[in-house]
C-alpha positions as CSV (number, residue, x, y, z in Angstrom):
1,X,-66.0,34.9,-81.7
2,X,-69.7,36.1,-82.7
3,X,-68.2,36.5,-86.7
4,X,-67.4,32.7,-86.3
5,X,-70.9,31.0,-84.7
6,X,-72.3,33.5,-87.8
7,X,-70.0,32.7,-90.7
8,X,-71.1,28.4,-89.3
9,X,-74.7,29.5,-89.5
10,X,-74.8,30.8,-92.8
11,X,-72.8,28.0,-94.2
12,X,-75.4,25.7,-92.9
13,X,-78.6,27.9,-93.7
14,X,-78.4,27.0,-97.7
15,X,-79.0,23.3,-96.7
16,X,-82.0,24.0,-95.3
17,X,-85.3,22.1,-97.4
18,X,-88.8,21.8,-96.3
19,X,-90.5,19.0,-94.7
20,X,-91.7,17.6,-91.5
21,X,-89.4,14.7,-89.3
22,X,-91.8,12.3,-88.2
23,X,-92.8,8.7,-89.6
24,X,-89.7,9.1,-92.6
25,X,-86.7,7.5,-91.3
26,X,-85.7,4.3,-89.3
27,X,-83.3,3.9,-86.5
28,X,-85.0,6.8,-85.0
29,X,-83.7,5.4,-81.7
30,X,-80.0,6.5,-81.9
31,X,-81.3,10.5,-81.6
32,X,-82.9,9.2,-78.4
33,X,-80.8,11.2,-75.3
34,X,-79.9,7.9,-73.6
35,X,-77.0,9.3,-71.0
36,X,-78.0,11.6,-68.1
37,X,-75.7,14.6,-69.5
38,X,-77.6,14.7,-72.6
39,X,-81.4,14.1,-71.5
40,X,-81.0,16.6,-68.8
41,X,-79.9,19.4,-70.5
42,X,-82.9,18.9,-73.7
43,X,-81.8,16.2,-75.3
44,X,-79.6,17.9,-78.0
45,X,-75.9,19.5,-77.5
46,X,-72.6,19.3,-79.9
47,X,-70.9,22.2,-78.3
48,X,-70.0,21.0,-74.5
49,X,-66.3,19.9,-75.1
50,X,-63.9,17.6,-72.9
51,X,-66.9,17.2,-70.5
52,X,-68.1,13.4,-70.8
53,X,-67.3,10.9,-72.5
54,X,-70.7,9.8,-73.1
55,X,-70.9,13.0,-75.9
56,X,-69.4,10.9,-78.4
57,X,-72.6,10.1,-79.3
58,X,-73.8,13.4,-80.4
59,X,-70.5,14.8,-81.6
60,X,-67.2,12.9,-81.6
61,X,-65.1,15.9,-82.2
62,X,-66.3,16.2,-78.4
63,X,-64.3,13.7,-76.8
64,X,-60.6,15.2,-76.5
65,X,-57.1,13.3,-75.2
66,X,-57.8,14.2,-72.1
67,X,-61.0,11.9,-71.9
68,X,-59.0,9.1,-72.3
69,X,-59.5,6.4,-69.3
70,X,-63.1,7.2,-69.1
71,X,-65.2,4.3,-68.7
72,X,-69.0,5.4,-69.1
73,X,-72.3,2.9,-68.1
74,X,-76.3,4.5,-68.7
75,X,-79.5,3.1,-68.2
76,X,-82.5,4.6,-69.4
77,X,-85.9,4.1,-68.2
78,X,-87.8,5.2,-71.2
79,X,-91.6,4.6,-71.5
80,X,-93.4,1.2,-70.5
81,X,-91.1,-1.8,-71.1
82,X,-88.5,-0.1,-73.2
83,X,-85.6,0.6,-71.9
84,X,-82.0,1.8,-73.3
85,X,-78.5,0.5,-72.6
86,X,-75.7,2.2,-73.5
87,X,-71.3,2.3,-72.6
88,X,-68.6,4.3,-73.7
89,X,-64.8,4.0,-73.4
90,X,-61.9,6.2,-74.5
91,X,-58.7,4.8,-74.7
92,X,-55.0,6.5,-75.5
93,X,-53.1,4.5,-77.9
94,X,-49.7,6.7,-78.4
95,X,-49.3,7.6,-81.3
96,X,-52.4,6.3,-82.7
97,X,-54.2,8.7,-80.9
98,X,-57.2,8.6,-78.5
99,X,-59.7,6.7,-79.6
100,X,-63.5,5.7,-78.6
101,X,-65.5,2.9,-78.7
102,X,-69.5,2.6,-77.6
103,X,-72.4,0.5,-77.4
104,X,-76.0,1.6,-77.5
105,X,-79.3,-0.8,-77.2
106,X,-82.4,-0.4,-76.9
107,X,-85.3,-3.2,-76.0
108,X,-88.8,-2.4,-76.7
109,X,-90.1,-6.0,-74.8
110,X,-91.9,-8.6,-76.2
111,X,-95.5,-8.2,-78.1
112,X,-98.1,-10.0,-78.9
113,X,-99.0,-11.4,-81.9
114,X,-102.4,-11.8,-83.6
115,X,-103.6,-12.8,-87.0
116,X,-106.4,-11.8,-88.7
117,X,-109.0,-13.8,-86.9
118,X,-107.4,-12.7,-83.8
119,X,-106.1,-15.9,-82.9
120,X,-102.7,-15.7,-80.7
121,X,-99.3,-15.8,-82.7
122,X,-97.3,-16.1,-79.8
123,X,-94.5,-12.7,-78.9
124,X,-91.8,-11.6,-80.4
125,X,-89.1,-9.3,-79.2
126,X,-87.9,-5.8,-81.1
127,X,-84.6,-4.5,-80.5
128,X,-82.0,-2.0,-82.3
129,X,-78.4,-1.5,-81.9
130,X,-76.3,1.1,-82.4
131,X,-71.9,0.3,-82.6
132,X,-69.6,3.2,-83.0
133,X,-65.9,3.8,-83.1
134,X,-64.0,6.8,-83.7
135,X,-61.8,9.6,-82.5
136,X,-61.1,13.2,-82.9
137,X,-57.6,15.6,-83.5
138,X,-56.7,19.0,-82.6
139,X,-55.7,21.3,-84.8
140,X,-54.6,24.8,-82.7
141,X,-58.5,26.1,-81.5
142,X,-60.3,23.6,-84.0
143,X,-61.0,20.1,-83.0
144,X,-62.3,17.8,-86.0
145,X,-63.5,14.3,-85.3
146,X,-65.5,11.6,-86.9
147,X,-66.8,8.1,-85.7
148,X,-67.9,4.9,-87.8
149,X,-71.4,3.0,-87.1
150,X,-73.0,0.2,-87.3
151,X,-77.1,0.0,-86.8
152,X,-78.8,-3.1,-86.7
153,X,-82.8,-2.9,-86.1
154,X,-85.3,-6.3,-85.7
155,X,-88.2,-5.2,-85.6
156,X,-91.5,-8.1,-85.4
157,X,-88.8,-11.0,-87.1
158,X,-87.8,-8.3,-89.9
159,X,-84.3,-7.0,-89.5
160,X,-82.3,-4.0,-91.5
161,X,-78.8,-2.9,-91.2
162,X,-76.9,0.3,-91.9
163,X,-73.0,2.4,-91.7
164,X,-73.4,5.4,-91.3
165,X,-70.8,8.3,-90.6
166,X,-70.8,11.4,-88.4
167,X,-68.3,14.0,-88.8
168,X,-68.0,16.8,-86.6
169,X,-66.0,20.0,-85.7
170,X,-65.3,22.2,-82.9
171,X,-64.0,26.0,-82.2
172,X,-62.7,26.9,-78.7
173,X,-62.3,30.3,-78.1
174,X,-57.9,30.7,-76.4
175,X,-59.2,33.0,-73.5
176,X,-62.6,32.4,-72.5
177,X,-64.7,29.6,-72.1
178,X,-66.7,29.7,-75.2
179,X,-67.4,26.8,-77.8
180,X,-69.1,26.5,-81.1
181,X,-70.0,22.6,-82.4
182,X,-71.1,21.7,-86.0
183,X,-71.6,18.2,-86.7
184,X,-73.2,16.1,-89.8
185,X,-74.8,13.0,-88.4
186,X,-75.6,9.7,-89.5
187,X,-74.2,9.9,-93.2
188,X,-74.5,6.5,-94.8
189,X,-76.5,4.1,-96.2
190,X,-78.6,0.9,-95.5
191,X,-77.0,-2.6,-96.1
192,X,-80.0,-4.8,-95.7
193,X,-83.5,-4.0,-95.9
194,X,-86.5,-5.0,-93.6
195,X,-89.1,-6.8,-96.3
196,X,-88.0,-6.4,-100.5
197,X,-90.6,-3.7,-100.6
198,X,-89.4,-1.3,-98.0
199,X,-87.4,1.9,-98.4
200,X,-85.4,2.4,-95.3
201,X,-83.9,5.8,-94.8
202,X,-81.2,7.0,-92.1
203,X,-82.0,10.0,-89.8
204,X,-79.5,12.2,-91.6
205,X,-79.2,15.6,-89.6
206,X,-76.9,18.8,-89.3
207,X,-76.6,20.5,-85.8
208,X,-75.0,23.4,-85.1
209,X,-74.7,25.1,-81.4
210,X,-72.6,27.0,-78.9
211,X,-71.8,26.9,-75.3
212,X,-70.6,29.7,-73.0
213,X,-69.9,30.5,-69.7
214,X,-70.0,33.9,-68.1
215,X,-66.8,34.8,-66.7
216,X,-68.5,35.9,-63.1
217,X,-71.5,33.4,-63.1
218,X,-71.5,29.6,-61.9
219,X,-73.9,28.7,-65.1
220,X,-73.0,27.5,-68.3
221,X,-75.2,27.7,-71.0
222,X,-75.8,25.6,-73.7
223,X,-77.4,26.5,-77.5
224,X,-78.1,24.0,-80.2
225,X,-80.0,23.9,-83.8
226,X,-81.1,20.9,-84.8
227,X,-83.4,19.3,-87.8
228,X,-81.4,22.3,-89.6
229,X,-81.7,20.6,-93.0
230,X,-85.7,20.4,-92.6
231,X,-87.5,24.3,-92.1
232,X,-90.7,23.7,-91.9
233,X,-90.7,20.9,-88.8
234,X,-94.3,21.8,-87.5
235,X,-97.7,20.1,-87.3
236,X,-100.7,20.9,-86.8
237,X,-103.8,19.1,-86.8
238,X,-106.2,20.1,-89.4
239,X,-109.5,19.6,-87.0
240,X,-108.0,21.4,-83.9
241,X,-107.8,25.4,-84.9
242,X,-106.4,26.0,-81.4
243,X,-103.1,27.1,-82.1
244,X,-103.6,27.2,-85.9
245,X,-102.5,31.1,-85.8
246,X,-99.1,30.6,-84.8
247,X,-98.3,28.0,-87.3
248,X,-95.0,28.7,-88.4
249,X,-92.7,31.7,-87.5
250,X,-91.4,32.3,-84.0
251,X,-92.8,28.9,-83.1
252,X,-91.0,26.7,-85.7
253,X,-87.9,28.4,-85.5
254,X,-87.7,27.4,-82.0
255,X,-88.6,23.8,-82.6
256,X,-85.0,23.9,-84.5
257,X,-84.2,25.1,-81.1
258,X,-83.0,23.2,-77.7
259,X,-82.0,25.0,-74.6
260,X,-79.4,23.4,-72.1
261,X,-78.4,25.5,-68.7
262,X,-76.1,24.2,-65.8
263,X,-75.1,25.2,-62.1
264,X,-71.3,24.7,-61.6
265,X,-71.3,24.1,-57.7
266,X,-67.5,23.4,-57.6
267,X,-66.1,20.5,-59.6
268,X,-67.6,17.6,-58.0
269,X,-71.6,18.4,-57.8
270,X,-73.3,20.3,-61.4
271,X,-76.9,20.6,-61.4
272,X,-78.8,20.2,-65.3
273,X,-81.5,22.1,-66.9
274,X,-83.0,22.0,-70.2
275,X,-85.8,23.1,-72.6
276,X,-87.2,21.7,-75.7
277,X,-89.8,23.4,-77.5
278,X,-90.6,20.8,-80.5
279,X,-90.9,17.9,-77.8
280,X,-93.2,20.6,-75.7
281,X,-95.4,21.3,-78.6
282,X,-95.7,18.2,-80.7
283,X,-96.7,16.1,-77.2
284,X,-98.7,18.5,-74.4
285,X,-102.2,18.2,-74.6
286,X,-104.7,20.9,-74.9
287,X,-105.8,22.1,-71.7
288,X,-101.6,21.3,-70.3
289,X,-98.1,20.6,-71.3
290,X,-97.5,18.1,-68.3
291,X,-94.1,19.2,-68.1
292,X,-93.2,17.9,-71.6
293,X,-90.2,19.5,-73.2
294,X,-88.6,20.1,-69.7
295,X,-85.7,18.1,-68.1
296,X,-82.9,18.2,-65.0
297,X,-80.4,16.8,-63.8
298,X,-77.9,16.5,-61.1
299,X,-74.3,14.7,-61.4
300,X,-71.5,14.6,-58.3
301,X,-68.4,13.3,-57.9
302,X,-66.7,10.3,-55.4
303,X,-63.0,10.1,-56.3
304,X,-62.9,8.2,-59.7
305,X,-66.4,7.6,-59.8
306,X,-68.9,10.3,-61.6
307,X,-73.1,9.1,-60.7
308,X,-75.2,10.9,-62.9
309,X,-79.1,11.5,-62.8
310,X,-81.6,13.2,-65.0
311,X,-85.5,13.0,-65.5
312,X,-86.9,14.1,-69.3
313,X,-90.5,15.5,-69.5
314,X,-92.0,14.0,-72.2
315,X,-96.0,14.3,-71.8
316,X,-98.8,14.4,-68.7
317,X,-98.6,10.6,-68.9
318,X,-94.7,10.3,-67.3
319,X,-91.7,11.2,-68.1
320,X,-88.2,9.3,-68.6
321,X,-85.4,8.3,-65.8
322,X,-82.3,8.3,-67.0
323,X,-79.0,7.1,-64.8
324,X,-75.3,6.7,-65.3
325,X,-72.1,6.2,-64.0
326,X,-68.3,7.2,-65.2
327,X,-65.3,6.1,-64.0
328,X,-61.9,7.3,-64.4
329,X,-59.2,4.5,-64.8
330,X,-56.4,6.5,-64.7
331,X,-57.1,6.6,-60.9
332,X,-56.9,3.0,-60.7
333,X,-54.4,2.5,-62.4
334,X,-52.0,5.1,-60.7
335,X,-53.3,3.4,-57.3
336,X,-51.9,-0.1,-58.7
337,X,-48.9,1.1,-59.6
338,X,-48.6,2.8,-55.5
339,X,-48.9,-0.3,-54.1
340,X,-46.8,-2.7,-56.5
């Protein structure tokens, strides 16, 4: 088990290249945790199998057969007027396999425009949209999946669109309950630029992570490396010194790093925690981290309806909401069929 999460590691440790993440890519928005699952337990996971459908996102090798007839809605209450949109469903076509299809959409509100005298423009609206399809097989303890996408970005009357590709694997462990995920995200390239001038590059990343559950213990626990093609991910201001010591090291190894806990109270009620330490460091302030970089959740169950909820720490100023709800139409379908 341990010879397997290392053997992944080192295969993805040569990829490895130096450089920091911010202000170098468009459609940032699609690494944006936008289902309560994923915001409350950090924000990153590619390891938590056959759990919800709304992982397809992150890892499509994820979403097994036996997610099929999940239909999943989010909202997410980001920061001022944005807000995020997102569904997911999963359906069983025989032979064919299972396969999944999602939406996910975010609206940043309308702005006002100015020219250079200041004079009013009017507002325009800014939107992105992200359109996947996919599905995953099983292959004895390996699960290997991949999903097609479609991005599409307007941004101030300027629009660009992109296909892109993730492909992802899985290892579950026979006996116990213990899962290793390794997925390449967002491989592709960009169909239509913003302006003639501008150089539009996807958010190309590698994640690797593990989850695990103690065999006596209502927690599962939840490990994931991310930005693992970038090593040197930090920033620090050159005119603040505070801090300027640590640069590096421990601290940007665990930037890579995002930390996902949960409470199995039964199978209908699961409580979420999660840590991340680069959205900790790269927005606290100086004198407080205003919970940034910390997130729950809770999630219970009503028959064939899963409600979801989970807040993301993001800085002093607020934090985002995020909600959801699942349902299973198998249910309904079976309850049809009882009283034709």
């Amino acid at each position: 088990m341990s010879r397997i999460a290392l053997i992944l590691f080192l295969y993805v440790s040569p990829l490895l290249a130096l450089g920091q993440i911010g202000g170098k890519r468009s459609f940032e928005f699609i690494n944006i945790p936008s289902n309560p699952r994923l915001a409350g337990l950090g924000g990153v996971n590619v390891s938590l199998a056959n759990e919800d459908v709304n992982l397809a996102f992150s890892n499509p090798a994820l979403n097994g057969d036996t997610l099929s007839g999940l239909v999943a809605f989010s909202y997410l209450d980001y920061f001022a007027d944005v807000n995020i949109i997102s569904t997911v469903y999963q359906h069983d076509f025989g032979k064919y396999g299972s396969w999944f299809i999602g939406i996910n959409h975010i609206n940043y509100g309308d702005i006002d425009s100015y020219d250079a005298t200041g004079a009013p423009l009017g507002s325009f609206s800014n939107n992105e949209t992200l359109l996947i399809i996919g599905r995953s097989h099983q292959v004895g303890v390996f699960t290997l999946g991949g999903s097609f996408k479609f991005l599409n970005s307007n941004v101030s009357g300027f629009s660009s669109n992109a296909i892109a590709l993730d492909l992802g694997g899985i290892f579950q462990h026979p006996e116990k309950q213990f899962t290793v995920g390794l997925t390449f995200k967002n491989m592709g390239f960009v169909l239509s630029e913003y302006t003639e001038t501008s150089d539009t590059k996807l958010p190309f990343d590698i994640q690797l992570g593990m989850t695990f559950k103690p065999e006596h213990m209502p927690f599962r626990f939840s490990l994931t490396g991310y930005n693992l093609r970038q090593g040197d991910i930090s920033y620090f201001d050159p005119n603040n010194t505070e801090g300027l010591e640590d640069k590096g090291g421990l601290d940007n190894a665990l930037r890579h790093l995002n930390i996902g806990a949960e409470l199995l109270l039964g199978k209908n009620v699961n409580f979420r925690f999660g840590y991340n330490h680069l959205i900790k460091q790269e927005l606290k302030l100086n004198d407080t981290n205003g919970g940034a970089g910390f997130s729950f959740g809770l999630m219970f169950r009503v028959k064939a309806f899963e409600f979801a909820y989970s807040r993301g720490g993001y800085h002093a100023a607020g934090g985002s909401n995020s909600f959801g709800i699942t349902a299973n139409t198998n249910l309904f379908l079976k309850r049809t069929k009882s009283i034709l």
